[in-house]
C-alpha positions as CSV (number, residue, x, y, z in Angstrom):
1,X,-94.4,-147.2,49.3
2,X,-97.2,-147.3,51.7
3,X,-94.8,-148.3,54.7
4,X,-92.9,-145.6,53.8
5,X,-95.9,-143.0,53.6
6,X,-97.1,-144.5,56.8
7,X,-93.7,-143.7,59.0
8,X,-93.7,-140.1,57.2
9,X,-97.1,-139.4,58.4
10,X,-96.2,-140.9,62.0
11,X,-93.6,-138.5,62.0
12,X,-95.3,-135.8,60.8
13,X,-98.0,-136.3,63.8
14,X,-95.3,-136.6,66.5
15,X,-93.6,-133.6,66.0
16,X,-96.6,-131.6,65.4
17,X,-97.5,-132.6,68.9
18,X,-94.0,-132.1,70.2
19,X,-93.2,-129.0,69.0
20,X,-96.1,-126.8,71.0
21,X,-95.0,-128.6,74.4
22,X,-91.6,-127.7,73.6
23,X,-92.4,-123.8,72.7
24,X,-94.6,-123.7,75.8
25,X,-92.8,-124.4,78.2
26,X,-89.7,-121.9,76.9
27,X,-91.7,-119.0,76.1
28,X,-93.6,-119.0,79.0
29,X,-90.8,-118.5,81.4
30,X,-90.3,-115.5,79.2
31,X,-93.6,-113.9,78.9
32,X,-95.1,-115.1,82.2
33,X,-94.5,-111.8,84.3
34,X,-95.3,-113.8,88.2
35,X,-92.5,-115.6,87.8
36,X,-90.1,-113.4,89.9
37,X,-92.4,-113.0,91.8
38,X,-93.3,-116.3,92.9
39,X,-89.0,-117.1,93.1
40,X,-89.3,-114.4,95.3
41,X,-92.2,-115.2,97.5
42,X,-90.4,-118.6,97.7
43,X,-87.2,-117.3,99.1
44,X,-88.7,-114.6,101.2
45,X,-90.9,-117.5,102.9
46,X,-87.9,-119.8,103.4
47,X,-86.0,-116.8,105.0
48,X,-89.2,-116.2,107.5
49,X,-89.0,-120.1,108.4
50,X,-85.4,-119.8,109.2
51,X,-86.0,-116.3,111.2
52,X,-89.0,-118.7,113.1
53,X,-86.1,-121.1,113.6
54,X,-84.5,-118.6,115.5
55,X,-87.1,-116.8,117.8
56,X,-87.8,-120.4,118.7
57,X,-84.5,-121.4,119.8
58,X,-84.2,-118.2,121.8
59,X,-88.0,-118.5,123.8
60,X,-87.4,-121.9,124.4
61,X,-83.3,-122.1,125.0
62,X,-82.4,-119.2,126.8
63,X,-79.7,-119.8,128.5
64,X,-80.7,-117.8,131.7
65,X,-83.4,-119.5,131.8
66,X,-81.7,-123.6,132.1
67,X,-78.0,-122.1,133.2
68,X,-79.3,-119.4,135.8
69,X,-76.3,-120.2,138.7
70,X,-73.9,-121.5,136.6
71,X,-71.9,-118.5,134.7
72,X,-69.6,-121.5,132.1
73,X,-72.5,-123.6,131.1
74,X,-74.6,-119.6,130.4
75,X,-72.0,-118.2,128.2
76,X,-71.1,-121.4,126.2
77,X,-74.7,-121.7,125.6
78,X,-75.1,-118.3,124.6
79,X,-71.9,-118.9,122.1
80,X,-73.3,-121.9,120.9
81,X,-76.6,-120.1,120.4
82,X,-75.0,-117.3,118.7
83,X,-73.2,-119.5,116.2
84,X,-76.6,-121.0,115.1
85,X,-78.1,-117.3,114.8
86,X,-75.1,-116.4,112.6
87,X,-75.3,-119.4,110.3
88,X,-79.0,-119.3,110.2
89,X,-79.0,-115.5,109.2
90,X,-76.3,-116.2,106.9
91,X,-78.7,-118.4,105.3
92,X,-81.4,-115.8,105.3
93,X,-79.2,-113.5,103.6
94,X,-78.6,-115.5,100.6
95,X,-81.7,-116.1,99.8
96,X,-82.9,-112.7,99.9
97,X,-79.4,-110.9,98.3
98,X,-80.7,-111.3,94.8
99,X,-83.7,-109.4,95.8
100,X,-82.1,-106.4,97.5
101,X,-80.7,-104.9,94.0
């Protein structure tokens, strides 16, 4: 009978321990007010990086600056360039959509 007290009252410890950790951590997702806000400081810094990404490749890739005689090479640069800008602002905008509502 002892053994059997003993398990009950291990038991009885455990879940009392469990069961704050377990309420925590899904109530405060619900009552915690900053956490939009830090989903959207998140994204809106991710977007920033990718807008960075850009500007760089422009300042440092122009391509009038490395094709300056040579018309071809400028404007497949300049498509090639353009096709980064549009996936990378593609990018942008799907993080930030959620936001824009």
């Amino acid at each position: 009978m002892t053994m059997i007290r003993r398990v009950l009252v291990l038991l009885a410890i455990c879940g009392v321990l469990y069961a704050p950790s377990v309420y925590a951590a899904d109530d405060f997702s619900k009552n915690n007010p900053d956490i939009k806000k830090y989903e959207f400081a998140r994204s809106y810094i991710t977007a920033l990086s990718y807008m960075k990404q850009i500007d760089e490749r422009w300042e440092k890739n122009a391509p009038k600056k490395l094709f300056a005689g040579q018309k071809d090479k400028m404007i497949k640069a300049t498509l090639n360039d353009l096709a980064l800008d549009n996936s990378d602002l593609r990018i942008i905008k799907n993080y930030l959509l959620k936001y824009l509502t």
